[in-house]
C-alpha positions as CSV (number, residue, x, y, z in Angstrom):
1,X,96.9,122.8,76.1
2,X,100.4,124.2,78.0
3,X,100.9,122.9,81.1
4,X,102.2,125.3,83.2
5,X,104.1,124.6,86.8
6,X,102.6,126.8,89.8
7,X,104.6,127.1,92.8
8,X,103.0,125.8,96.1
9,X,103.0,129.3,97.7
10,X,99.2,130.9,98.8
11,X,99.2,132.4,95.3
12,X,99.6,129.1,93.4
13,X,97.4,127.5,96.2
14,X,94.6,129.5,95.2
15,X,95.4,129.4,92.0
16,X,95.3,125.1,92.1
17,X,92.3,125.0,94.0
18,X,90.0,127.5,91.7
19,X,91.1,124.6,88.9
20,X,90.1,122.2,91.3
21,X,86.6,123.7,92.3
22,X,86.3,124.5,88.0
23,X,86.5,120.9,87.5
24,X,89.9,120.8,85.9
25,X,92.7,118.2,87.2
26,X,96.1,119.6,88.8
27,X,99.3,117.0,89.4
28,X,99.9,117.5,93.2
29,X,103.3,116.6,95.1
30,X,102.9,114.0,97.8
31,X,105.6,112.2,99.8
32,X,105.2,108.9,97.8
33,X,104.9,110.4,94.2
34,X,103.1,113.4,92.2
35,X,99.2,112.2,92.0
36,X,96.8,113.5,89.4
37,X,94.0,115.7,91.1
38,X,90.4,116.1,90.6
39,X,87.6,116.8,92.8
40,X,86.6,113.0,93.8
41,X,82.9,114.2,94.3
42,X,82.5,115.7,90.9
43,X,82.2,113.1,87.8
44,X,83.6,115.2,85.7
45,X,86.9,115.7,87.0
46,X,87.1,112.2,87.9
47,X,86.3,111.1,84.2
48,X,89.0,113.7,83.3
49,X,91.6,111.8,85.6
50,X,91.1,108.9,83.5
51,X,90.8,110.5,80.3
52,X,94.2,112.4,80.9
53,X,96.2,109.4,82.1
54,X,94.4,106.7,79.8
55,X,93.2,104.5,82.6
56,X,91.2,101.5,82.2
57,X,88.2,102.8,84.4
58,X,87.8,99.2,86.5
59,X,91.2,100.8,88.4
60,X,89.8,102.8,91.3
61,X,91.3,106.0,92.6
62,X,92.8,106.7,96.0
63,X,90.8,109.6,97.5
64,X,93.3,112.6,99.6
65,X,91.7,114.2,102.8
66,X,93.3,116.7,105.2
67,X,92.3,114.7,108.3
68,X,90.8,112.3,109.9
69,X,86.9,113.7,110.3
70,X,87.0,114.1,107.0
71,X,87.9,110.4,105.9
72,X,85.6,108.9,108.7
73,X,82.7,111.2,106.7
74,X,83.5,109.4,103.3
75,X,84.4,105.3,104.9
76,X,83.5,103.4,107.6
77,X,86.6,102.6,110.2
78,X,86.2,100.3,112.8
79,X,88.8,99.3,115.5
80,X,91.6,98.1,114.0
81,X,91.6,101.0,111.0
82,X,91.3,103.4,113.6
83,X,94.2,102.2,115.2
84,X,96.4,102.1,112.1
85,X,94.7,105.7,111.3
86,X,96.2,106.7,114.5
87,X,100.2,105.4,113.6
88,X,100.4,106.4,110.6
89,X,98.7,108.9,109.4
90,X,99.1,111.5,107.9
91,X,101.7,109.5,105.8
92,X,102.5,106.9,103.1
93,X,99.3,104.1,104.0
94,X,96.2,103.9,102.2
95,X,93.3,101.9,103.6
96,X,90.5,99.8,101.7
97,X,87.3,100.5,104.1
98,X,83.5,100.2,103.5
99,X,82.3,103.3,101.6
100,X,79.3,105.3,103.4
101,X,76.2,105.4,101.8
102,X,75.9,109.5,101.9
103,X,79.6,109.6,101.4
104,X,78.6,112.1,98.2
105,X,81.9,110.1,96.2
106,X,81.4,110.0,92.5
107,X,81.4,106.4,91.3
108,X,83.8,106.2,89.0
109,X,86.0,106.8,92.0
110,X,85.7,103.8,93.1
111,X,85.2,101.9,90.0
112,X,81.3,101.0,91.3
113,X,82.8,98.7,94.1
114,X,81.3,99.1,97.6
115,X,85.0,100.0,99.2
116,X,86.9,103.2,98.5
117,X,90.7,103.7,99.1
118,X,91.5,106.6,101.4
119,X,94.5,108.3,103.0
120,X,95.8,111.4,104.8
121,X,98.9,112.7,102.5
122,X,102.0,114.0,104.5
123,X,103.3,116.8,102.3
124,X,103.2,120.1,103.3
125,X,102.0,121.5,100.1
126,X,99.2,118.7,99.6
127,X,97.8,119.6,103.1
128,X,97.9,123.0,102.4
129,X,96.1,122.7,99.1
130,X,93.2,120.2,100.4
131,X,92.8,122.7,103.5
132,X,92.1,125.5,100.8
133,X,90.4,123.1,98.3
134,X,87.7,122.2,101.1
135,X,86.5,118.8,100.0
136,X,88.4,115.4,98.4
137,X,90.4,114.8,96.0
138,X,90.6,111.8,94.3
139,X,94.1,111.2,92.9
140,X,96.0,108.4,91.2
141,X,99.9,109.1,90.2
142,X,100.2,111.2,87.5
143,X,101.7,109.6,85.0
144,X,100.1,107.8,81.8
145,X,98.9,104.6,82.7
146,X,101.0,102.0,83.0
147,X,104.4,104.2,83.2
148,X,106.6,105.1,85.0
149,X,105.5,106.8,88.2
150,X,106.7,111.1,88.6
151,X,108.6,111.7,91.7
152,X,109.4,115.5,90.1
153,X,107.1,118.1,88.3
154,X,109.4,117.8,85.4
155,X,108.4,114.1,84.7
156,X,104.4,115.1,85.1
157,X,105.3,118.2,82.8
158,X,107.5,115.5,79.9
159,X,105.2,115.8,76.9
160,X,106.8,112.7,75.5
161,X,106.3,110.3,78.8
162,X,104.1,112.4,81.0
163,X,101.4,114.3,81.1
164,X,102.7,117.6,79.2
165,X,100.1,119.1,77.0
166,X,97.3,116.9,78.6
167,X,96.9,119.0,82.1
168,X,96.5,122.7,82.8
169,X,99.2,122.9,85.9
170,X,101.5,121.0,87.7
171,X,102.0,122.3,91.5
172,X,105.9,122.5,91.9
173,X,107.1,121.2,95.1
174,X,110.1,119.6,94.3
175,X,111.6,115.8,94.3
176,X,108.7,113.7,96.3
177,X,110.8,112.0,99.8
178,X,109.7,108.5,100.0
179,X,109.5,107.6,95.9
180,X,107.2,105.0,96.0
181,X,103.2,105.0,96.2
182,X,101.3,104.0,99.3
183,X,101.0,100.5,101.0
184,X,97.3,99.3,100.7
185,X,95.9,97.7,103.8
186,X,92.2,96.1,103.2
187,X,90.5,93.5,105.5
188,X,88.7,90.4,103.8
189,X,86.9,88.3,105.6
190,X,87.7,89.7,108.7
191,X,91.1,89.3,108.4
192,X,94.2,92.5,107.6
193,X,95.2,92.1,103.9
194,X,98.1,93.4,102.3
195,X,96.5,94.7,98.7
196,X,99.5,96.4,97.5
197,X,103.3,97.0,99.1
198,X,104.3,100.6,99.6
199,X,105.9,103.6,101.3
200,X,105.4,101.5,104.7
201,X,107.3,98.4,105.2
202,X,104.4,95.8,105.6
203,X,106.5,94.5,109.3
204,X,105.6,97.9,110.6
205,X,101.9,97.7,110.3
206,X,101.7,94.0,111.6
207,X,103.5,95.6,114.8
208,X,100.6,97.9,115.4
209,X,98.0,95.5,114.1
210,X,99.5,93.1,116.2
211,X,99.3,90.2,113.8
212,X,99.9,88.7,110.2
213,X,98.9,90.5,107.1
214,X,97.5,88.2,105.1
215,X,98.2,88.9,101.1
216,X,95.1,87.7,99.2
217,X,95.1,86.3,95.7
218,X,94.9,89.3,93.4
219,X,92.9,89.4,89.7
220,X,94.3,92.2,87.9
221,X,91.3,92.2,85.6
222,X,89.1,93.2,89.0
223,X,91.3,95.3,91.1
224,X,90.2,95.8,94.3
225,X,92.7,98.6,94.8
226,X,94.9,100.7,92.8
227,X,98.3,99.3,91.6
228,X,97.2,95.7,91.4
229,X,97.7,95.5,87.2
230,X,100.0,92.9,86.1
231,X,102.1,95.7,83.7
232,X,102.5,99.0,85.5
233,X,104.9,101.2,86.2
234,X,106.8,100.3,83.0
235,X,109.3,102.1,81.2
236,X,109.6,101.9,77.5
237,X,112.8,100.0,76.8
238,X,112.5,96.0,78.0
239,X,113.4,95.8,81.8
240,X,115.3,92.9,83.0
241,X,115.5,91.7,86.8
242,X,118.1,90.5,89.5
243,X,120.9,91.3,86.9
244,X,124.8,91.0,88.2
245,X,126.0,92.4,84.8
246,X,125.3,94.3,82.0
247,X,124.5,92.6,79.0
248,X,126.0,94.2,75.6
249,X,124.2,97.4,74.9
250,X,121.8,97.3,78.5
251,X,122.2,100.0,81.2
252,X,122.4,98.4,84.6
253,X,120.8,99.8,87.6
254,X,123.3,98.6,90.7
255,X,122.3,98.4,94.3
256,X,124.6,98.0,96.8
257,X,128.3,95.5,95.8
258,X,126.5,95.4,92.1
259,X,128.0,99.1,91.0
260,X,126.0,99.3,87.5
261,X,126.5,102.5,85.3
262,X,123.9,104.3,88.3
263,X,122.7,103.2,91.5
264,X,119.8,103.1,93.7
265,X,122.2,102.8,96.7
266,X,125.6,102.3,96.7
267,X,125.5,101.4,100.7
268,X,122.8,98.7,99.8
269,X,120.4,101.0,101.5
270,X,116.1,100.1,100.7
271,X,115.2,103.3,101.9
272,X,117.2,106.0,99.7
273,X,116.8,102.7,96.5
274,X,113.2,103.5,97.2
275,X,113.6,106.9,97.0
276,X,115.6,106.9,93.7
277,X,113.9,104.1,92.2
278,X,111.7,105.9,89.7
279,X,114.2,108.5,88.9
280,X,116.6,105.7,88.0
281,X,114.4,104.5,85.9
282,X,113.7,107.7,84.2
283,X,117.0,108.0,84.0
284,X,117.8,105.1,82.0
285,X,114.5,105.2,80.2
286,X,115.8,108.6,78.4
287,X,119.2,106.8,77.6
288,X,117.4,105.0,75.0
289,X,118.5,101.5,75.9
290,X,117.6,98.2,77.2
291,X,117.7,98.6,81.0
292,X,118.9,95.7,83.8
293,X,118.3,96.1,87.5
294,X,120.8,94.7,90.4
295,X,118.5,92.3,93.2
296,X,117.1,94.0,95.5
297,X,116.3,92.4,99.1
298,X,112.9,91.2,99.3
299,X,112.2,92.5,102.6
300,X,110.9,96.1,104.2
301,X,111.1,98.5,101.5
302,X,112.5,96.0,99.1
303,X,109.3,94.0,99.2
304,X,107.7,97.4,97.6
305,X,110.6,97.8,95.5
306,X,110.6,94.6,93.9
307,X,106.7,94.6,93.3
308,X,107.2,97.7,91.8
309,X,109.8,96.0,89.4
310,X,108.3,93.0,88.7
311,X,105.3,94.7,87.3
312,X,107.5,97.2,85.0
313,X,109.5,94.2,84.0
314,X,105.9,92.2,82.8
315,X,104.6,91.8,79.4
316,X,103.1,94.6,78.0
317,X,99.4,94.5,77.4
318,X,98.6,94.9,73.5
């Protein structure tokens, strides 16, 4: 199979969506990163999500609507969703909410658990395309599983560490703006939970919350959300963490005073290291070497950062 890119204009559009409504999976741009596509309410194209990325199918998927009618017709919200529905979305938060019984979602979607994970996605062209799709899509980051997450069309399209040759078409929209994947907000036991750290400083949804986030003990053998596996987001050379040199034959990713061969931000800045955190690490996966990362603050962004790192930095499973 050739994977071709398709530009986000109303030709490619229609083109996407006819994949889409054929039961065939298109990568789509979002703000965070490029997501694999399929109809969520078809089996098919949901098997074919995992099939194509060679996901474990106990991960759930994250299912993409245009607005909020259409999420409240798929998950029950009460008060205090609503209210984080309200600031920030459409945008970089995904929420963990009881699934409706009619909510016509295939069950793999949700990997047979009574909750699915929903949210509105920013991007222009991803709005455009679910407007002219007409129903949800269920989409993970298209990557293969446990890689490095695409923040361009050309890392979806790599045959040798993305998805090249596996997918019909890639939707072309450009670099994606915020570089990382979604925060996860759930609520167990009555209580907001942070499931997975993201696009949205955790600080900013306690301030319209209004209280704590609680962060739950996680079993990355029974995710309850996407993103929770203890190796993800791995490159292929051996990552090492909170590095203030190089050792002999690494690359060093700097941030900030710690210059390294290439940077996440010279200015010591969470929001563009965000942003350029996957690149980088395309980057200096390609460069064929062992690769060391400079700290990173563990706080706004950096929290999601540094989860992000610790997880490509784990053992690999196998």
């Amino acid at each position: 199979m050739q994977t071709r890119l398709i530009q986000p204009d109303a030709e490619g559009l229609s083109e996407a969506s006819a994949l889409l409504a054929a039961g065939q999976v298109v990568a789509i741009p979002t703000e965070t990163v490029y997501g694999l596509a399929g109809d969520a309410r078809n089996p098919a194209a949901v098997a074919a999500i995992y099939a194509a990325k060679g996901r474990p199918s106990f991960n759930p998927l994250i299912v993409h609507l245009p607005d909020l009618q259409a999420a409240q017709r798929i998950a029950v919200f009460d008060a205090p969703a609503l209210a984080l529905a309200q600031a920030f979305w459409p945008g970089a938060l995904t929420m963990v909410l009881p699934l409706r019984k009619d909510a016509g979602i295939a069950g793999l979607v949700t990997a047979g658990l009574s909750t699915v994970a929903i949210r509105l996605p920013a991007h222009p062209a991803a709005r455009a395309l679910l407007r002219c799709f007409g129903g949800p899509l269920a989409a993970p980051s298209a990557n293969p599983s446990g890689r490095i997450s695409p923040t361009t069309a050309a890392h979806v399209a790599d045959p040798d560490t993305g998805l090249g040759g596996r997918i019909p078409a890639v939707l072309d929209a450009g670099a994606c703006q915020v570089g990382l994947e979604s925060t996860i907000i759930g609520w167990q036991g009555g209580q907001s939970a942070l499931l997975r750290p993201g696009g949205i400083p955790a600080e900013q949804i306690e301030a319209a919350l209004g209280q704590p986030l609680t962060q739950p003990a996680i079993n990355p053998d029974a995710p309850n959300a996407p993103g929770q596996l203890t190796s993800h987001y791995a490159p292929r050379a051996s990552l090492r963490l909170n590095a203030s040199d190089a050792a002999p034959g690494e690359l060093l990713i700097g941030f900030g005073p710690i210059a390294g061969e290439i940077s996440l931000s010279a200015s010591g800045d969470t929001t563009e290291a965000a942003a350029r955190l996957f690149e980088m690490l395309h980057h200096a996966d390609a460069m064929g070497r062992p690769i060391a990362v400079a700290p990173i603050p563990d706080a706004g962004l950096g929290a999601a950062i540094n989860d992000r790192l610790r997880r490509a930095a784990a053992p690999r499973p196998g």
